[in-house]
N, C-alpha and C positions, 0 to 999 in steps of 0.2 A: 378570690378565685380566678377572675379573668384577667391577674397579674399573673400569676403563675403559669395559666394556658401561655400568656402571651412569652413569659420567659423561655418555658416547655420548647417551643416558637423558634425563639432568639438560637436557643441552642442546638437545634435542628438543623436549622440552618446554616451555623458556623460550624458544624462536623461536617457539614456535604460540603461547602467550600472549602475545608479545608483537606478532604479525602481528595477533590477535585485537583488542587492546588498541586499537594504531594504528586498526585497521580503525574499531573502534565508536566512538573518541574524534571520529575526521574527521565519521563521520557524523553523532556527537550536534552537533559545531560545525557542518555542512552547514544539519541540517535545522531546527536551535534558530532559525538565521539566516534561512531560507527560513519557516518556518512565522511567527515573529513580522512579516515584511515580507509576506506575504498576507494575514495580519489586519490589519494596518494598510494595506495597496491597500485591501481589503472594504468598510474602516470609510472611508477616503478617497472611495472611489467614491460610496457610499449618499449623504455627508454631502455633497458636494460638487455631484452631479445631482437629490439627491432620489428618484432614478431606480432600482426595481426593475429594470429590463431594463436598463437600463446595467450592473450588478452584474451580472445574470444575463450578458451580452455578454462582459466579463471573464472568467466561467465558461468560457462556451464555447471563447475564444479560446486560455484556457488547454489545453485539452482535445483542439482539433483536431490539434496538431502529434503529440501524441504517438498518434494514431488511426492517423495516416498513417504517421508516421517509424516507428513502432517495430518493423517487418521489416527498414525498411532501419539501422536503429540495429543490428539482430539480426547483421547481414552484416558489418559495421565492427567489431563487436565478438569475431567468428570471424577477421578476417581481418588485423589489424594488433593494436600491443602493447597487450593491455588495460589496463596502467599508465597511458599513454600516454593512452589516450583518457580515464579519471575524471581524471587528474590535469588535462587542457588544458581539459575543458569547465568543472571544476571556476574554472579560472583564467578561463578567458571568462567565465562567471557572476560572478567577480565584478569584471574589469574593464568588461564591459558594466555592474553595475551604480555603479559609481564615474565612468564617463563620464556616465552620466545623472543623478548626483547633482550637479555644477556647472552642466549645462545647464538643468536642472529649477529649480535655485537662481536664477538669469539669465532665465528666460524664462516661467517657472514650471512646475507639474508639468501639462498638461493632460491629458483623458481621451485623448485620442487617444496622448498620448507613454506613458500606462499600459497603453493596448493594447501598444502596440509591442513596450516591456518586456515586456509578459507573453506576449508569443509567441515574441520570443526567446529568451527563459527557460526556457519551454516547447519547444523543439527543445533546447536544451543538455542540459537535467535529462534530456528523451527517450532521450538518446545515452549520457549517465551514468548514470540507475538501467538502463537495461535493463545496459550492461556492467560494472557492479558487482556486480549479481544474476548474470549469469552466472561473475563470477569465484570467488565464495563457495567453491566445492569444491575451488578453487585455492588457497585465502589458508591452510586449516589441512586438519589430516588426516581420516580417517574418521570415527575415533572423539569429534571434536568439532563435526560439521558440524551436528547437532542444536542445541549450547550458541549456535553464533556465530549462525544463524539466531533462535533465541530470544531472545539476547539482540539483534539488530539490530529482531527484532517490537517488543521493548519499548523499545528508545528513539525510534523510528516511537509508540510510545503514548504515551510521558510528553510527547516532544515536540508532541501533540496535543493534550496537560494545557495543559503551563505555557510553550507558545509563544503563546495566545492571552490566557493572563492576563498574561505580559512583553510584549505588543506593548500589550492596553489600557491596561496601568500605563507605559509610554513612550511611546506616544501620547501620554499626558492630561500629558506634560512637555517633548517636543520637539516639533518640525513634523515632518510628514510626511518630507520631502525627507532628515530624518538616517536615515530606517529604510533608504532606499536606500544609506548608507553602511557603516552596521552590517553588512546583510547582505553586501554587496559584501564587507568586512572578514573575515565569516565563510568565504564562499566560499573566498577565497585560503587564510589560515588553515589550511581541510579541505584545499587540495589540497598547503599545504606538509606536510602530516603524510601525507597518500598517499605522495607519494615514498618513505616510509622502507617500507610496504607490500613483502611479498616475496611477487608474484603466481604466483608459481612454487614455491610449497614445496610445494605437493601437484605432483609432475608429472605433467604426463598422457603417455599416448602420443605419438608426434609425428605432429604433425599435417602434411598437404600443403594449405600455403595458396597455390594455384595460383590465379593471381586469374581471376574469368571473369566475365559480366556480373552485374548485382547481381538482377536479375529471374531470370538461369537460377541462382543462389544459393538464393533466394526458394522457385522451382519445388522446387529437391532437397529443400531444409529440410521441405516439404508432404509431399512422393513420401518421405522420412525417418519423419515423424512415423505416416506410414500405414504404414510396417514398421516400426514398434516402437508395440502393441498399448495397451500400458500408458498411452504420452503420451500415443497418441489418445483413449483414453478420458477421462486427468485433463483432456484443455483441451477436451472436449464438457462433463464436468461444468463445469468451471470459467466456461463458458459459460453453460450452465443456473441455475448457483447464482449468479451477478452477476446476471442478468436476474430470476429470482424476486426477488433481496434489493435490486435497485434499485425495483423494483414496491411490496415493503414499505415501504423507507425514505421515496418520497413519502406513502404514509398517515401516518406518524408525527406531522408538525407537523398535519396537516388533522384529525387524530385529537383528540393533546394541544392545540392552540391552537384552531381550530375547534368542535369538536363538543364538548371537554370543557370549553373553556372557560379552561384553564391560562394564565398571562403568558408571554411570551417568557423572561423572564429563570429562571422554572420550567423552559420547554422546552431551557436551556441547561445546568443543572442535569442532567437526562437527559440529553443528549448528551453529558458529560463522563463518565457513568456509564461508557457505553461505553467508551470510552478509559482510564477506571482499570479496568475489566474485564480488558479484552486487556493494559492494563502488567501486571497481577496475575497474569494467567492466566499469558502467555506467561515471567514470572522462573519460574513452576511449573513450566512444561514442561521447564524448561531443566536442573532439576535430576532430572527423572524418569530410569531409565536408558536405552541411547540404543538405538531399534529394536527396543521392545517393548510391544506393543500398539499400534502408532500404526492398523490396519484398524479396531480396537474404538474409540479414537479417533475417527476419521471419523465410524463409522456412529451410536453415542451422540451423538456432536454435531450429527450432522442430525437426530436422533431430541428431541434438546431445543431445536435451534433450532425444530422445526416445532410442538412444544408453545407456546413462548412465544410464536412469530407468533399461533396460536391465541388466547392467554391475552391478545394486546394489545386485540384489538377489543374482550373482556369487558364495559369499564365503561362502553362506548356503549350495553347493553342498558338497558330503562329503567327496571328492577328498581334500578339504580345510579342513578339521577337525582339524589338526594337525598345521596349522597356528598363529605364533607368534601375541599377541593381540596387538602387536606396528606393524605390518604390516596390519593387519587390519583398526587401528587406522590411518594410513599413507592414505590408499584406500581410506577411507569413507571420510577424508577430501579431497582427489584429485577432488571425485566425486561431494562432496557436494560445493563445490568452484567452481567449472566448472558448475552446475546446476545453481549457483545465477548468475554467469557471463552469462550463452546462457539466461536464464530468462529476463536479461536488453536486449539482444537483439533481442528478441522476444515482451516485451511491450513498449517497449521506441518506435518502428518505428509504430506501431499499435493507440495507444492513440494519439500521435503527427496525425497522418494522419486523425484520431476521430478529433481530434480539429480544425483542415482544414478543414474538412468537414460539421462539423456541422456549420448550422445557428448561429450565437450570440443571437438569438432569443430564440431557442431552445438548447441552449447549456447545460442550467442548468439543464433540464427535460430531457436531452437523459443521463448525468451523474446523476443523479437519478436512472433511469432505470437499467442504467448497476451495480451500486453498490445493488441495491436489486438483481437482477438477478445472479450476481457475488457472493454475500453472502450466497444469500439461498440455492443455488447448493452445495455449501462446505457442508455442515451437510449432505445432502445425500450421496455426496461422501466418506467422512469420515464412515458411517455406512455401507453402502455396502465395503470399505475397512474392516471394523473391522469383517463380515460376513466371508471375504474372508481368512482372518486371520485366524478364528475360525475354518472354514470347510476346507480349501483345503491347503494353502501355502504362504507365504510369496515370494518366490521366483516366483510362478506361478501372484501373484498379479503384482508385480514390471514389470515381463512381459511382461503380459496385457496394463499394463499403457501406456510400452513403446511403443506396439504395436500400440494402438490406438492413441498412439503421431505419429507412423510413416504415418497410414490410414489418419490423417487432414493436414499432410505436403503436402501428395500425393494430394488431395484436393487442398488444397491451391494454390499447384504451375498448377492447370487447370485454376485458375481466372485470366483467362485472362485483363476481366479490371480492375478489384482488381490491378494488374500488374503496367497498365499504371496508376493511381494516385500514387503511391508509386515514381513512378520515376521523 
């Protein structure tokens, strides 16, 4: 009998790692494929118009679908097979990109045909990351939803590494027009390996997907998140903390390239930091044990990110004037390294607790919600940074930031129940 338990056991646990395994492999070929073919559009755009706003237009474009789509991506993703829906967009992404890889060859790639692309692409990915994010609590058990979240934070950061060093070092060897095939190549690839994905090993209750309009969906999802106290609170932070940290991140280059004087190729150097921060951070988390301290968590990680916003504007004062640009250069990555790493420790314990918390019901409509919510806020932030820039300081902005990072800690650590589900 307690051969069998123990097999029972054995077997349990080689289906969650191997659901896990599947999971992380798709994504590392998804996003490996997706992040080297946006570095190479970036680099195509700039070098082809010359044109700053042409580049920035590609931004935006990339940006609006998932503003809009992503309540209604939330509905789609509660209300039919969520295999279904990663594995087809998966597949559109990358037969769209393979259609456009002979026509682009024939006619050539113009900016107008990389818009296109890239709004199409941007409604697919919309429709796939929100219902891959919600299925997470579905793909493995309790006891490992910590590990798979962590470990999908860190390959979202390596792939932020060495997607843009494998796009310049294949750039500088094929035309453009092959990255459209690569990634095309990668996309199918990730959604051949979804398939084997067993979206159902955690099950949830059953649900009633009574279908009704996608607007009164929308409504409940709202009238939802206002009874259950806890979402509402993480997606008003999660609001407040994009908008302060998109206000930061415009100071950064106006800071290091502007005022201090740093090359671009320096400024890039720092923002790689970031990104081996959070890989580093978030393999750390992954090994910590699972729903203990993630409240202390949170509130230490806003309590160091609002130091280090603090500690950036420093060497604008003019006591530094006279500082070596390789000590400069040394600072901003201490900073910008420590900022991605308290960053995993601040959304890793927040989203996980999101996932506990939410219904499976509503799971895919409250990550909806928050991805509009979360999006739209950046563009405001970012302009009221650029304001702040223009009229008063760079040094007084980074401050600020910090300041109202230290005002939602303070906050924070009064929530009392907030407190008890963390632990």
């Amino acid at each position: 009998m307690e051969n069998t338990i123990n097999l029972e056991k054995d077997k349990l646990r080689n289906s969650v790692y191997i659901n896990m395994t599947i999971f992380l492999v798709g994504k590392l070929v998804s996003l490996f494929g997706a992040r080297i073919m946006n570095f190479a559009i970036g680099l195509y755009v700039l070098r082809t118009t010359g044109s700053g706003m042409s580049f920035a237009l590609t931004m935006i474009v990339s940006t609006i679908p998932a503003i809009i789509l992503s309540p209604f991506a939330g509905v789609l993703a509660d209300r039919v097979s969520r295999k279904m829906v990663v594995v087809v967009t998966d597949v559109l992404c990358g037969v769209l990109l393979i259609i456009v890889y002979p026509l682009s060859m024939r006619i050539g790639l113009s900016f107008n045909l990389v818009l296109i692309t890239v709004f199409f692409l941007s409604i697919l990915n919309t429709f796939f990351n929100i219902t891959m994010e919600t299925s997470i609590p579905n793909i493995v058990d309790e006891k490992r939803l910590t590990k798979i979240n962590s470990y999908s934070s860190s390959i979202t950061s390596l792939a932020s590494i060495v997607g843009p060093v494998l796009g310049g070092f294949i750039y500088g060897f094929f035309p453009i027009e092959r990255f459209l095939l690569i990634a095309g190549i990668s996309f199918i690839a990730s959604a051949v390996s979804e398939i084997f994905i067993n979206f159902n090993f955690n099950d949830a209750p059953a649900i009633d997907r009574t279908r009704e309009k996608v607007l009164i969906e929308i409504k409940s999802a709202l009238n939802y998140v206002k009874t259950k106290k806890v979402i509402l609170l993480i997606l008003i932070f999660a609001v407040f903390v994009n908008f302060v940290f998109s206000s930061y991140i415009v100071s950064l280059p106006h800071i290091i390239n502007i005022q201090l004087g740093l090359s671009s190729e320096q400024y890039g150097l720092i923002q790689s930091a970031f990104a081996i921060g959070s890989l580093i951070f978030s393999l750390i988390y992954s090994l910590l044990p699972e729903r203990k301290n993630g409240y202390k968590y949170v509130i230490y990680s806003l309590m160091i990110i609002s130091a280090l916003m603090m500690l950036t504007g420093i060497p604008t004062l003019q006591i530094f004037e006279s500082a070596f640009k390789a000590s400069l250069l040394i600072y901003f990555i201490i900073i910008n390294f420590s900022v991605g790493g308290a960053l995993v420790f601040l959304n890793l314990p927040t989203f996980i607790l999101m996932q506990r918390e939410t219904s499976d019901e509503y799971r895919g409509r409250v990550n909806g919600l928050l991805g509009t919510a979360s999006l739209s806020i950046q563009p405001m932030g970012m302009v009221l940074g650029g304001l702040f820039l223009d009229y008063i300081s760079g040094f007084a902005l980074v401050f600020i930031c910090g300041l109202l990072f230290l005002i939602i800690s303070v906050i924070f650590a009064r929530l009392d129940d907030l407190k008890e589900l963390f632990l």
